[in-house]
Every structure is written in C-alpha cells, then in structure tokens.
Steps between C-alpha positions, in 0.01 A plus 500: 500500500777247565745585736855528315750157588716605761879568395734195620721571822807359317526566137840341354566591117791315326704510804880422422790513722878435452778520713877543422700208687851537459737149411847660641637677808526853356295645738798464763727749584788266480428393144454841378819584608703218388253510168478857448432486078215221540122573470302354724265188342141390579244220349136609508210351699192488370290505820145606376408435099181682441289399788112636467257456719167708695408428876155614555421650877447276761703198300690265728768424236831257533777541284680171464839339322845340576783697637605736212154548368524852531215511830683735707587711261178505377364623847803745582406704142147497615638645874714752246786381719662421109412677177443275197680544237210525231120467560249631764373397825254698720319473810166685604488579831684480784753148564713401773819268385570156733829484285789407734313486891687690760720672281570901700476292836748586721703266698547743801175606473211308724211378351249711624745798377530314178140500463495850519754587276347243229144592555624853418648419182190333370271859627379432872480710754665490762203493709319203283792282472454559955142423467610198292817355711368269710309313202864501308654319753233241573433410114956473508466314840791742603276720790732365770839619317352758351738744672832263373799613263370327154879404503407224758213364334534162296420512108114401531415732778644833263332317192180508734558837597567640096186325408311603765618881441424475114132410551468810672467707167170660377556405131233398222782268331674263635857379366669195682766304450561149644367622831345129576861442576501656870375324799431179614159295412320691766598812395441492128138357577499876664631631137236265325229701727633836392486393132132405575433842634649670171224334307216601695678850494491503116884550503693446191765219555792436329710200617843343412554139639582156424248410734271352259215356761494863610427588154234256468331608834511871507552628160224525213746533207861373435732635305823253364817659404763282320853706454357781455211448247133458656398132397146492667270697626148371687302360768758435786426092482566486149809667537670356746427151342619592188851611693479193663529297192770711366723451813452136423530505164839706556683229759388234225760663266703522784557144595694351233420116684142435427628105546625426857854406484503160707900508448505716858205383677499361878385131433503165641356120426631201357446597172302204377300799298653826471340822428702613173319816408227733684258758334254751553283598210210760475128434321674493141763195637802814473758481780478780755629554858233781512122444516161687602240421771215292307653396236629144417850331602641216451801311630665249264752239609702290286677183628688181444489172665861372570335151660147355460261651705139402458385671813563866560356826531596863385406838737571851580462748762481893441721694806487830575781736429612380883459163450165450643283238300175667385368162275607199391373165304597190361379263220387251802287770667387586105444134421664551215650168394869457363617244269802233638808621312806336407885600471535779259181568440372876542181644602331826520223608747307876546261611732313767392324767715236625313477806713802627701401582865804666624507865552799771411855343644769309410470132535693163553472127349605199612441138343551123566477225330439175779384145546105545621487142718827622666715752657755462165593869367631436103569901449408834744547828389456738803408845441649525140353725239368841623188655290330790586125619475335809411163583585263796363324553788583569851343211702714417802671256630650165249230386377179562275201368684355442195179578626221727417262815721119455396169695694288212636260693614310825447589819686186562789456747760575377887215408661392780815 
C-alpha cells in the first residue's frame, strides 16, 4: 500500500487580517476632555486579503514583497502573536518564532545570565543551556564579555547575542523574520551555515526578508506578497525574478523624466555641436530610465551643428553611482564614421547594446561630442542622466560575465 502524503507543516486557508488605524487624536486624554461628545474615528487596513498557501515538511520557504506587503504580519499570525480577523492558519508541530531578536533581554542583566533566562523561555534546562554556554558565546564571539551588563554592549554584539540565543530552540518549524539583518559579513556567513544545517535536519523554514540572493541560495520555494494579496507562488528563482521586474517596472511609473532634461546639466565645450536631447530606450525603441540585465539598451543623442564641423566624434562613459567609470566608447574607437555637418543642421546617433551587461544598481551617463584629430571639446555632459538596472538573478558584483559553465571532461576515479 502507498503510504498516505504527509499533512503540510503550515496550512494557511483564506487568511485575512485588518487593523483599525485611527485618523485623529481621540485616543488622548487631553482631547477627550476638551472633546468629551466626539467618537473616536478610524480608517481600516487591509493587511492580509485571502492569502492561501501549504508548506510541506522540510520546505525552506521565503516570503517576499515591498514594505507594506503584509510579510510580518503574515509571520506574527502564524507565531499567534496576532489573531486574524477571518480565515485559518495552523502549524503541526512544534515552532520557535525569530520575530523581533533580543526582545525579554535585560539591560542589567549579563549575557551569560541573559542566556539563561532566554534559554528558559524557549524550554532548556538549566543544566543544558550550562552544557551549551561555552558554544553560545563562541558562535556570538562574546566568550570574553560574557560576564558584561548587556547595557554596555554595542547594537551588533546584543543582535549577535539574540540570534545566537534563538537558535538554541528544539523546534520542527522555523519562523524568521529579517534575521539576515544582524552581524557583519563574517558573522552572517555563520547564519548562512546554520541555515545549511536546518536542511540536512529536515527542518521546516519559514523566512521573511528582502534579501533576495538569500532567497535564491537557501530557499526551495518563494512566496511574493503584494499589499496584501499573494501574487506568486514557486521555485525561489522564478520568484524573485519576477519581483525583480516588478520593482523595476514600479520606479518606471515613478520617474516622470524618461528624457534627460539637459536644461540643468553640468556641461562645457565650445558648442560648435551641442547635444540638444538624450534618450534611453528599451528593445521596443520606448523610453525608460529602468532596464533588465540581458536585455537590449540603447542610448540616443540628438544634436545640432552651430558651425561646420566635418571632423568629430560622439562618446559616452557609464559611472558608477560614485562616479567611478565602469565603460566607455566612442564612434572613433567604433569606427563608426560621421558625416561633416553644417550650421543648423541636426543629427541623430544610437548605440545599441544588444545585451545589457550591468548587474542590479543605479547607474550614471556622461557624453561628448569632440573634434577626433584634436583636443577640441564641442559639448560634455558629465555624469547627467541616472538609469538604473534590475537583474533576475543574483550574480555578484557589476557586471554579467556573459559567459557560460560546461563539463569538459568525464567524471573518473583518482588513480591509487
């Protein structure tokens, strides 16, 4: 006979949750007194519409969305730290909440008494939480002021502390909330290897971040909120790219200057040619300020000859947000010939990359138009339109390589 599919860990069922938020000040003694006949006003929030979803044991699941997306509250119903206000959500088994991190520590308390005190509340012994002191303070890299007031530590060292604490729980399910946030590098490589260890443990993860290479790396399924309403739900690559595109697609309606406005620029040259109007367009030719990784841009120039010119050349250079040039080209280096021009007469020139290399940040252009036998600038336009770039997967650094991983030969045992 086949064995019976295992009930999910986290069952949501048309999960809704609204709060009352009050638009005036009649919670306040004062007003009440001096308004003693009003009533007392609020606007509803709609927080969570109707959010459904399973998580199956053992699932490494990330629940992602903008600020106002209805994550936390999501994971704080789940912890039963708020009731919903229609709808079901259950857990099997037994969970431990990473909510707010060293929330019940006590300032006057040390740390090793804190440890005790928190280890207690999430069901140790006090003779396991002994038997497991010394590896607390290593993994917080606290051991040598372990026996401190927590009111003298800085912010990361009682983040460390909280974290390290909260990992201390025996729990099947797992319910964390931006806890990538604590640490420096080093120490959330430490919270990567913990994560690691949940999966071989089978644990059932459920994590709130905007960390989206996190998601990528450690999670098997995403889930995307979007004020309140679930908008995808999938493989964690997927996921994340298709949030990716939507945060793009959002500061596109956003910017209401697609066209740079040259009126406000920082500029110099003689102006034998001037630069008159500056464009970026996506694959369809549509103006944007917004564009993905690996797919087509082009910049557009138009300009106007104010004296004949029958020698020139037209470039750019793409800065980073501090200023830093990551590329650059001209028509000379392109040998890409331009015709002599005479007074009055306008020109437009493009140069197309077929396949955008820069990875997710925000991005500066500069242009110039100059004489190519000599050191004559007509028009430069340092650093003047900002565009940004969104990419759907979680490569590092600024650029895409472009490259591609392939087996060259076939797998062999060692020889002796």
């Amino acid at each position: 006979m086949s064995e019976a599919p295992a009930e999910p860990a986290v069952q949501v069922r048309d999960l809704v949750k609204r709060f009352r938020v009050p638009i005036d000040r009649s919670r306040s003694l004062k007003y009440r007194f001096s308004h003693l006949r009003s009533t007392s006003r609020y606007r509803e929030l709609l927080a969570l519409g109707g959010v459904s979803f399973d998580i199956q044991p053992g699932e490494f699941v990330g629940i992602i969305g903008a600020n106002g997306s209805g994550k936390s509250t999501l994971l704080k119903i789940l912890s039963g730290i708020y009731q919903p206000t229609s709808g079901e959500a259950r857990l099997r088994g037994p969970f431990s909440p990473f909510l707010e991190l060293g929330v019940g520590f006590n300032p006057e308390l040390t740390a090793r008494e804190n440890v005790h005190v928190n280890g207690a509340i999430l069901g140790l012994s006090r003779a396991e939480l002994e038997r497991r002191m010394d590896a607390i303070l290593d993994f917080a890299e606290l051991r040598e002021f372990a026996d401190q007031k927590l009111k003298n530590y800085s912010s990361g060292m009682q983040v460390r502390l909280a974290f390290t604490v909260a990992i201390q729980a025996d729990a099947e399910i797992l319910l964390m909330d931006e806890v990538l946030a604590v640490g420096d590098a080093a120490f959330q490589a430490k919270c990567f290897d913990v994560f690691a260890r949940y999966r071989q443990e089978g644990k059932t993860v459920v994590l709130v971040t905007h960390d989206l290479a996190a998601v990528d790396t450690h999670c098997d399924r995403a889930i995307l909120l979007d004020h309140g309403t679930l908008v995808a739900d999938g493989p964690a690559a997927s996921v994340t790219a298709q949030y990716r595109r939507r945060v793009g697609e959002a500061q596109e309606v956003q910017d209401t200057a697609p066209t740079a406005d040259l009126a406000n620029v920082e500029r110099w040259g003689n102006g034998a040619i001037r630069l008159d109007a500056v464009e970026l367009l996506d694959a369809a030719g549509r103006r944007h300020s917004n564009f993905e990784t690996g797919r087509p841009l082009t910049v557009r120039c138009r300009l106007t000859a104010h004296r004949a010119v029958d020698d020139w050349m037209v470039g750019f250079a793409v800065h980073r947000a501090d200023g830093v040039i990551l590329a650059g080209t001209n028509t000379k280096i392109e040998q890409a010939r331009l015709p002599s021009l005479e007074p009055g007469q306008e020109l437009t020139v493009e140069y197309r990359i077929p396949f955008l290399g820069l990875l997710t940040g925000t991005y500066r252009l500069s242009l110039a138009v100059e004489a190519t036998q000599h050191a004559v600038t007509f028009d430069h336009i340092d650093q003047g339109f900002t565009f940004r770039v969104n990419s759907t997967t979680w490569k590092a650094g600024q650029f895409d390589l472009g490259g591609e991983y392939r087996v060259v030969s076939e797998v062999r045992a060692a020889e002796g």
